[in-house]
C-alpha positions as CSV (number, residue, x, y, z in Angstrom):
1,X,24.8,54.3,-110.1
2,X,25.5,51.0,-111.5
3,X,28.9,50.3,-112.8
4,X,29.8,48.7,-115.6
5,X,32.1,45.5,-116.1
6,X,33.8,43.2,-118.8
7,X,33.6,39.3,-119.5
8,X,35.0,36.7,-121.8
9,X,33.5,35.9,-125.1
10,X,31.6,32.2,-124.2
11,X,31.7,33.3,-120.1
12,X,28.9,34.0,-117.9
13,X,27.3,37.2,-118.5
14,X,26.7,39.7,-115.4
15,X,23.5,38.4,-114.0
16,X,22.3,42.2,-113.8
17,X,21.6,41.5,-117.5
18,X,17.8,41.6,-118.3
19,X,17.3,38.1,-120.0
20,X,16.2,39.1,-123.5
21,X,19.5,41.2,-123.5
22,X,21.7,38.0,-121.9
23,X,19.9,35.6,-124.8
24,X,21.0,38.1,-127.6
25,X,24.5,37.6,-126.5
26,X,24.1,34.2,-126.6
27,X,22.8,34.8,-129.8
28,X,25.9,36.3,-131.0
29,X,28.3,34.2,-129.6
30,X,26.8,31.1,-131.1
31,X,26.5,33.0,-134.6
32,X,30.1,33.6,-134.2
33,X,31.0,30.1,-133.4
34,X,29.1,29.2,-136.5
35,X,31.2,31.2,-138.6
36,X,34.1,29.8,-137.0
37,X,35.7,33.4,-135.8
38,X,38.4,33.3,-133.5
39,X,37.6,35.0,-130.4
40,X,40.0,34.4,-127.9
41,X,40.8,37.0,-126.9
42,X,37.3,38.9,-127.7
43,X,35.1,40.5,-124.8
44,X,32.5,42.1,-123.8
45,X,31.8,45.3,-122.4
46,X,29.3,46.2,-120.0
47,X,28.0,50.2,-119.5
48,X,24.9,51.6,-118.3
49,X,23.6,54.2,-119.7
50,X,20.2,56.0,-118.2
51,X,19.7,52.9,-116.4
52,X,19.9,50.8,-119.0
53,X,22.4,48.3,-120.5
54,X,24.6,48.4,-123.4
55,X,26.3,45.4,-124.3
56,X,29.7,45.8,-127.0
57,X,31.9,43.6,-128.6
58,X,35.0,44.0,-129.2
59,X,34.4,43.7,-132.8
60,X,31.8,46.5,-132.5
61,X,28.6,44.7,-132.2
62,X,26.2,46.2,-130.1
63,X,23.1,45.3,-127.9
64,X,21.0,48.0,-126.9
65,X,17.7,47.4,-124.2
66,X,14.2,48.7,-124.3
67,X,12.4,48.4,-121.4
68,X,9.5,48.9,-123.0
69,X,9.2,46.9,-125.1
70,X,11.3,44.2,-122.9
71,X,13.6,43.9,-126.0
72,X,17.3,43.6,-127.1
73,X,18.3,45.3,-130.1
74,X,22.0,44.0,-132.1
75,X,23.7,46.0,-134.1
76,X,26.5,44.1,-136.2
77,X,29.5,46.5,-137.8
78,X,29.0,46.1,-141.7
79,X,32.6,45.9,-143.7
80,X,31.5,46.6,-147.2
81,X,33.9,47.3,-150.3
82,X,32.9,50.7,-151.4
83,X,31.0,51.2,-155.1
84,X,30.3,53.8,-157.7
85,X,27.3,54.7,-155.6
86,X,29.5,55.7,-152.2
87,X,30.2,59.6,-151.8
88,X,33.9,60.1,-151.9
89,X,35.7,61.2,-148.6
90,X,36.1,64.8,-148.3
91,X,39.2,64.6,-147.7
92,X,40.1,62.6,-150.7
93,X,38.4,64.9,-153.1
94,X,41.2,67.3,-155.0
Protein backbone atom coordinates (compact mmCIF):
# COMPACT_ATOMS: atom_id res chain seq x y z
CA UNK A 1 0.00 0.00 0.00
CA UNK A 2 1.39 3.32 -0.74
CA UNK A 3 -0.03 6.28 1.03
CA UNK A 4 -0.79 9.26 -0.19
CA UNK A 5 0.51 12.87 0.83
CA UNK A 6 -0.05 16.71 0.24
CA UNK A 7 2.45 19.58 -0.99
CA UNK A 8 2.47 23.27 -1.65
CA UNK A 9 1.57 24.74 -4.87
CA UNK A 10 5.36 25.76 -6.42
CA UNK A 11 7.00 22.93 -3.78
CA UNK A 12 8.80 19.82 -4.52
CA UNK A 13 6.60 17.17 -5.69
CA UNK A 14 6.84 13.62 -3.87
CA UNK A 15 9.64 12.00 -5.78
CA UNK A 16 7.32 8.73 -6.03
CA UNK A 17 5.86 10.72 -8.92
CA UNK A 18 6.48 9.09 -12.36
CA UNK A 19 8.23 12.08 -14.30
CA UNK A 20 5.66 12.71 -17.07
CA UNK A 21 3.08 13.03 -14.18
CA UNK A 22 5.72 15.46 -11.99
CA UNK A 23 6.24 17.60 -15.47
CA UNK A 24 2.38 18.02 -15.85
CA UNK A 25 2.28 19.57 -12.54
CA UNK A 26 4.89 21.73 -13.46
CA UNK A 27 2.87 22.39 -16.27
CA UNK A 28 0.01 23.59 -14.35
CA UNK A 29 1.72 25.51 -11.92
CA UNK A 30 3.48 27.61 -14.46
CA UNK A 31 0.06 28.01 -16.49
CA UNK A 32 -1.26 29.32 -13.36
CA UNK A 33 1.48 31.71 -12.72
CA UNK A 34 0.82 32.87 -16.17
CA UNK A 35 -2.62 33.80 -15.44
CA UNK A 36 -1.51 35.40 -12.46
CA UNK A 37 -3.88 33.24 -9.92
CA UNK A 38 -3.25 33.46 -6.42
CA UNK A 39 -2.35 30.34 -4.90
CA UNK A 40 -1.14 30.69 -1.70
CA UNK A 41 -2.71 28.79 0.03
CA UNK A 42 -3.38 26.10 -2.99
CA UNK A 43 -2.16 22.36 -2.70
CA UNK A 44 -1.88 19.41 -3.97
CA UNK A 45 -3.09 16.17 -3.20
CA UNK A 46 -1.56 12.98 -3.58
CA UNK A 47 -3.69 9.39 -3.72
CA UNK A 48 -2.99 6.17 -5.20
CA UNK A 49 -5.34 4.48 -6.63
CA UNK A 50 -4.63 0.66 -8.18
CA UNK A 51 -1.18 1.58 -7.93
CA UNK A 52 -1.22 4.45 -9.68
CA UNK A 53 -1.18 8.19 -8.96
CA UNK A 54 -3.68 10.79 -8.95
CA UNK A 55 -2.64 14.23 -8.59
CA UNK A 56 -5.60 17.14 -7.45
CA UNK A 57 -5.71 20.61 -7.03
CA UNK A 58 -7.34 22.26 -4.86
CA UNK A 59 -9.10 24.08 -7.57
CA UNK A 60 -10.15 20.67 -8.93
CA UNK A 61 -7.66 19.98 -11.59
CA UNK A 62 -6.71 16.64 -12.03
CA UNK A 63 -3.73 14.44 -13.34
CA UNK A 64 -4.43 11.05 -13.95
CA UNK A 65 -1.30 8.30 -15.02
CA UNK A 66 -1.21 5.59 -17.69
CA UNK A 67 1.34 3.36 -17.37
CA UNK A 68 0.95 2.33 -20.52
CA UNK A 69 1.30 4.61 -22.36
CA UNK A 70 3.85 6.42 -19.81
CA UNK A 71 1.45 9.39 -19.88
CA UNK A 72 -0.19 12.11 -17.67
CA UNK A 73 -3.56 13.11 -18.40
CA UNK A 74 -4.97 16.97 -16.91
CA UNK A 75 -8.21 17.53 -16.41
CA UNK A 76 -9.00 21.40 -15.69
CA UNK A 77 -12.67 22.22 -13.98
CA UNK A 78 -14.62 24.25 -16.77
CA UNK A 79 -16.85 27.38 -15.09
CA UNK A 80 -19.09 28.16 -17.93
CA UNK A 81 -22.26 30.56 -17.73
CA UNK A 82 -25.07 28.34 -18.75
CA UNK A 83 -27.08 28.98 -22.32
CA UNK A 84 -30.35 28.22 -24.06
CA UNK A 85 -28.81 24.92 -24.96
CA UNK A 86 -28.13 23.63 -21.10
CA UNK A 87 -30.95 21.24 -19.68
CA UNK A 88 -32.51 22.88 -16.81
CA UNK A 89 -31.90 21.31 -13.22
CA UNK A 90 -34.45 19.01 -12.19
CA UNK A 91 -34.93 20.41 -9.36
CA UNK A 92 -35.58 23.81 -10.71
CA UNK A 93 -38.17 22.65 -13.17
CA UNK A 94 -41.97 23.49 -11.77
Amino acid sequence: MQLGTRWPVGGDAPDSLPEVVAYAVTTVEEELIALDVETTSWRWTLTWLEGRPVVELDDGTVIRYNPTEDSATITQPVDHEPDEFDEPERFDEQ
